[in-house]
C-alpha positions in Angstrom: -2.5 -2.7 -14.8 -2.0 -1.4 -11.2 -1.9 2.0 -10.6 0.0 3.1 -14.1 2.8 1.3 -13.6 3.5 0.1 -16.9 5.1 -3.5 -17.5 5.1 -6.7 -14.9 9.0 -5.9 -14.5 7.7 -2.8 -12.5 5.7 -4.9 -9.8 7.1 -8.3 -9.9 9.0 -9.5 -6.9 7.7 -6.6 -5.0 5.1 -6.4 -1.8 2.6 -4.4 -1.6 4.8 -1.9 0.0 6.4 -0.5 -2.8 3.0 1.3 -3.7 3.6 3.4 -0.7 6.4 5.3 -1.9 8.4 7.2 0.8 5.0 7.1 2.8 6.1 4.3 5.0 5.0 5.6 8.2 1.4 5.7 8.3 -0.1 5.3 11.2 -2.8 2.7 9.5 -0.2 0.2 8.7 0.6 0.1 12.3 -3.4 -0.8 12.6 -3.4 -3.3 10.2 -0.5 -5.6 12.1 -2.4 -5.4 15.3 -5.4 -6.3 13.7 -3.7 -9.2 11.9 -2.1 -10.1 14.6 -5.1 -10.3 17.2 -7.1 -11.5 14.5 -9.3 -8.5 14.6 -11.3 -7.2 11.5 -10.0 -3.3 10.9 -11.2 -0.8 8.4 -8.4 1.7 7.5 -7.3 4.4 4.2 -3.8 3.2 3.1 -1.9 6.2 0.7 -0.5 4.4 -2.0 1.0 6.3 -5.5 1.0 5.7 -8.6 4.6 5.7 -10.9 4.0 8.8 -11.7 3.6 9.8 -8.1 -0.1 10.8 -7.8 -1.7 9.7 -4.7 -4.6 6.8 -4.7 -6.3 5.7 -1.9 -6.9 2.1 -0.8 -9.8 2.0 1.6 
């Protein structure tokens, strides 16, 4: 199960994205496409949430 949310309806045909809520503009996404795109190794904390809304981290 990821993060509570309940059946594979709720996360099929999704990206990872979704997980972020209305959270979109983090600066550490921004870090993670310039890493992939230089090919760089990068450590960041993504906020991601669960259905219910409660924040989880992904470090």
């Amino acid at each position: 199960m990821v993060s509570h949310w309940q059946t594979q309806q709720d996360i099929i045909g999704h990206n990872c994205r979704f997980l972020q809520g209305v959270d979109l503009e983090q600066e550490a996404r921004y870090q993670v496409t310039e890493a992939i795109k230089d090919r760089k190794p990068i450590e960041v904390t993504l906020r991601n949430y669960r259905k219910d809304g409660e924040l989880f981290l992904i470090v």
